[in-house]
C-alpha positions in Angstrom: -10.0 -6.8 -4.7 -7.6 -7.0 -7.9 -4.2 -7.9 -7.0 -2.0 -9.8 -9.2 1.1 -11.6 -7.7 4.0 -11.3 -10.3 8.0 -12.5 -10.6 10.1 -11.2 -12.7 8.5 -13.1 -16.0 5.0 -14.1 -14.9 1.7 -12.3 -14.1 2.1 -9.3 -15.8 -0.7 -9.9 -18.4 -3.2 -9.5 -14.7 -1.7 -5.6 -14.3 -2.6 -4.9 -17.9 -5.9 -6.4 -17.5 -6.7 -4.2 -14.2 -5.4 -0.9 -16.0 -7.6 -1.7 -18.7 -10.8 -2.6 -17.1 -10.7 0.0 -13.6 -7.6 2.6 -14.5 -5.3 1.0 -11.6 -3.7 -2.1 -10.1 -1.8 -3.4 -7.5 0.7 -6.2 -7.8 2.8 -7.9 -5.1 5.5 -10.8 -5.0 8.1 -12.2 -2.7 11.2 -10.7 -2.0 13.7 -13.1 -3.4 12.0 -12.7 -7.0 13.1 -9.0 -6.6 16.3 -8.6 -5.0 19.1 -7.9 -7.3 21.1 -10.5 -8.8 24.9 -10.5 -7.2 26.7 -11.4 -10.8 25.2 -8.6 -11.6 26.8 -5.7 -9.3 25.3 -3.5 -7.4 21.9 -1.9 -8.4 22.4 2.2 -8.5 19.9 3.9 -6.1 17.6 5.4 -8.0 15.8 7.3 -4.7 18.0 10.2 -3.7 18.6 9.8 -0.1 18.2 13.8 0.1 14.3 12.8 -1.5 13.7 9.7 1.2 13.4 11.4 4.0 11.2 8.1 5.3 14.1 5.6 4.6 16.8 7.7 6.7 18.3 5.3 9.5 16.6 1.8 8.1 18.0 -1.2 8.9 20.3 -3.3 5.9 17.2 -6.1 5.9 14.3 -2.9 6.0 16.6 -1.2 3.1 17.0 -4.0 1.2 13.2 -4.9 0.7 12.5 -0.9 0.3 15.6 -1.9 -2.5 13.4 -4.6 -4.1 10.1 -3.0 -3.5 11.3 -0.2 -5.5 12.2 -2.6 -8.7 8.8 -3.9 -8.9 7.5 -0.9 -9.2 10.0 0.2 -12.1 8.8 -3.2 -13.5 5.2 -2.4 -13.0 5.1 0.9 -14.5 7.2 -0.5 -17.2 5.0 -3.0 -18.6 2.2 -0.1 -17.7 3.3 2.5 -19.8 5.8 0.3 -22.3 9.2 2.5 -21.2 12.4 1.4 -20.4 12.8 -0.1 -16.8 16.2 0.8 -16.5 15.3 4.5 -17.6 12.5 4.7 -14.5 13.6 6.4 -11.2 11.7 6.3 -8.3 11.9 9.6 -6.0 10.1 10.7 -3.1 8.4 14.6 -2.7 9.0 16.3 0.8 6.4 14.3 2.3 7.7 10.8 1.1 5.5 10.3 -1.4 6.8 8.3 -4.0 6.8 8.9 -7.4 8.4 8.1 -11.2 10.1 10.8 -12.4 9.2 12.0 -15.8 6.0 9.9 -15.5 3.4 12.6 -14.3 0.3 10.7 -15.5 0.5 7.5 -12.8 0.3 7.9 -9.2 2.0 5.3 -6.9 2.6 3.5 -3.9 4.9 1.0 -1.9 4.5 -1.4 1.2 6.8 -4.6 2.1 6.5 -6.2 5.3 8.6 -9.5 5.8 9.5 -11.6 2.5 6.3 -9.7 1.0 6.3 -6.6 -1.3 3.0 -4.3 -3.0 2.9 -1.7 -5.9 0.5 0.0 -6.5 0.0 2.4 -9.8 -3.6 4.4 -10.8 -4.2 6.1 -14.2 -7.2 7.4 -12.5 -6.4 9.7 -9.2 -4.1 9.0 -6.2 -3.6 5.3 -4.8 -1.8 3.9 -2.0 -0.8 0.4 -0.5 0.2 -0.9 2.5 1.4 -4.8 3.5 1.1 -6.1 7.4 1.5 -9.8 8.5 -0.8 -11.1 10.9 1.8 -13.3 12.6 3.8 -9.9 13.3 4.4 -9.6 17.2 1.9 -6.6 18.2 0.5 -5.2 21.9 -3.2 -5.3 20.3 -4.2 -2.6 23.3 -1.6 -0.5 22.8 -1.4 -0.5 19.2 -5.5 0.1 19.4 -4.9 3.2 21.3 -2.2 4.5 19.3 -3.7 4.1 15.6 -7.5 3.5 16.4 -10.7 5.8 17.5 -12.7 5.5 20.2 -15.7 4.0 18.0 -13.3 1.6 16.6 -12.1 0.1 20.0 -15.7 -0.3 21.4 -15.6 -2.8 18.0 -12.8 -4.5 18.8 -13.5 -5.1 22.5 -16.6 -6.9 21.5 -14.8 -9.4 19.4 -12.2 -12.7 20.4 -8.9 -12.3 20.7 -7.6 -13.9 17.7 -10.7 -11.8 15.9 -9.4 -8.5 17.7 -5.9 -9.4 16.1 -6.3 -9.9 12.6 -9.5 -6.6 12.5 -6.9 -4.3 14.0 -3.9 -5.5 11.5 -6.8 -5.0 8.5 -8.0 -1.6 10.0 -4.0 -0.7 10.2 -3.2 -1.3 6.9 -6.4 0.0 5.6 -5.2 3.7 7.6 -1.7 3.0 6.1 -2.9 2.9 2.4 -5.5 5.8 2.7 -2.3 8.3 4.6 -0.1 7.3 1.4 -2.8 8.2 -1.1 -3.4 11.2 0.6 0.1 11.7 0.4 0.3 12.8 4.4 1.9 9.3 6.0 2.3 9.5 9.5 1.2 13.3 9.4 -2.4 11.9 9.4 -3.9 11.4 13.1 -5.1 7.7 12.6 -7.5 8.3 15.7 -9.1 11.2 13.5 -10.6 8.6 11.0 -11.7 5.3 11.0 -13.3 2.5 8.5 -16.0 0.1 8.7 -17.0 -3.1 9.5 -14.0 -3.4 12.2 -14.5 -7.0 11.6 -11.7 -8.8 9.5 -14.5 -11.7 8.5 -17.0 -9.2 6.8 -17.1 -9.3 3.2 -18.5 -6.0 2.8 -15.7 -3.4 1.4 -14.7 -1.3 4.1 -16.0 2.6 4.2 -14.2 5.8 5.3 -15.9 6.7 8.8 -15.7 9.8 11.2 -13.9 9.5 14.5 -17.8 9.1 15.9 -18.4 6.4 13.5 -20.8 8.3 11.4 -20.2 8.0 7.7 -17.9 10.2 6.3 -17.6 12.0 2.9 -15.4 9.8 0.7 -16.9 10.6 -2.9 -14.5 8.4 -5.5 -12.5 6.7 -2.9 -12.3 2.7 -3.2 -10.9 0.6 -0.3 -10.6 -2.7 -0.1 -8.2 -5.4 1.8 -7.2 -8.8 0.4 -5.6 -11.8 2.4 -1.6 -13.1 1.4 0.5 -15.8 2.2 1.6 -16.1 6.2 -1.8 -14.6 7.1 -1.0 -10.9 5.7 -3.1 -8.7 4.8 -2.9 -6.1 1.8 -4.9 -3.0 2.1 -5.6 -0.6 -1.5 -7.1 3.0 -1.2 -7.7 4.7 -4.5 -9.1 7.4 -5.9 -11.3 8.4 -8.8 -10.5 12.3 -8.9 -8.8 12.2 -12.1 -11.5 9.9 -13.8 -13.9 12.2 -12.9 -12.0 15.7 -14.0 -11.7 13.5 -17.6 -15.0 11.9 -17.4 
């Protein structure tokens, strides 16, 4: 899967490559490359709090990395489309989904988890992103029941624990990323869907899946997951529909 880790001054040529060669990309990079530098004062908030109903009632640290995340995108979609970072603003629509204002041809998306932050931008139809670490304290059963469907559990019972663990962070984030491009977040029943293969070692690119486990209709979509530092995992869900209205 392309993902290109970037800091402030490197990497950047990778996210020009990727828009160039498949109409999206997806960078990522560690918090302290994107947190605002004190000398410099405090960074305006460029996402109306009236417009983010999903940050309401965050926690400083959650804030702060939301903070960040939100300047690597500006960055992104800076060296994207060749505007003015400062001039970007990221706002949300009713549902939370993020977007640039002014900047109606690119579709985006933000995760951070940890030190660790994603963007994701598409020329090409809706994308979304989502970040998870693998060493994040989870009650696998519980967190199976809540997010996963009944096909998907029979799966994971069948593999080892540490196994079980890391598939069910990959088929979290992999729900995560497909909710934000459909621009429904939590909205979306995770039990309702599913992907497959449940296991975290396959190297076959995951595929959208009825509750049943029978193949669903994803005409256009593209999924994929991609390991980062302290055992996280980055799941991308994009979609074609614009290539094809053009194509």
């Amino acid at each position: 899967m392309p993902a290109v880790a970037v800091t402030r001054g490197t990497g950047w040529a990778g996210l020009r490559e990727s828009l160039e060669t498949t109409g999206w990309a997806v960078v990522w990079g560690h918090l302290a490359d994107w947190q605002p530098d004190p000398a410099a004062g405090p960074v305006p908030e460029r996402t109306p709090r009236t417009e983010a109903p999903g940050h309401r009632g965050l926690s400083e640290r959650a804030a702060g990395r939301s903070s960040a995340a939100r300047t690597l995108l500006r960055r992104a979609v800076a060296v994207a489309t060749g505007m003015d970072q400062d001039v970007l603003e990221v706002a949300r629509t009713p549902s939370g989904r993020p977007y640039l204002r002014g900047v109606e041809r690119l579709s985006v998306s933000l995760g951070h988890t940890g030190d660790l932050l994603v963007a994701g931008i598409s020329r090409v139809g809706p994308v979304g992103v989502d970040v998870e670490l693998g060493t994040r304290t989870v009650r696998t059963d519980a967190l199976a029941r809540e997010c996963c469907t009944a096909h998907e559990r029979t799966a994971l019972a069948r593999l080892p624990d540490e196994e079980r663990r890391a598939a069910l962070v990959r088929l979290w984030t992999l729900k995560e990323a497909y909710s934000k491009a459909m621009g429904l977040g939590l909205r979306l029943p995770f039990r309702d869907f599913g992907f497959a293969p449940v296991a975290a070692r396959e190297s076959r690119p995951p595929t959208l899946r009825h509750a049943d486990g029978t193949p669903a209709t994803a005409e256009g979509w593209w999924f994929g997951t991609l390991a980062l530092p302290r055992h996280a995992v980055l799941a991308v869900a994009v979609s074609r529909t614009a290539e094809k209205r053009t194509g």
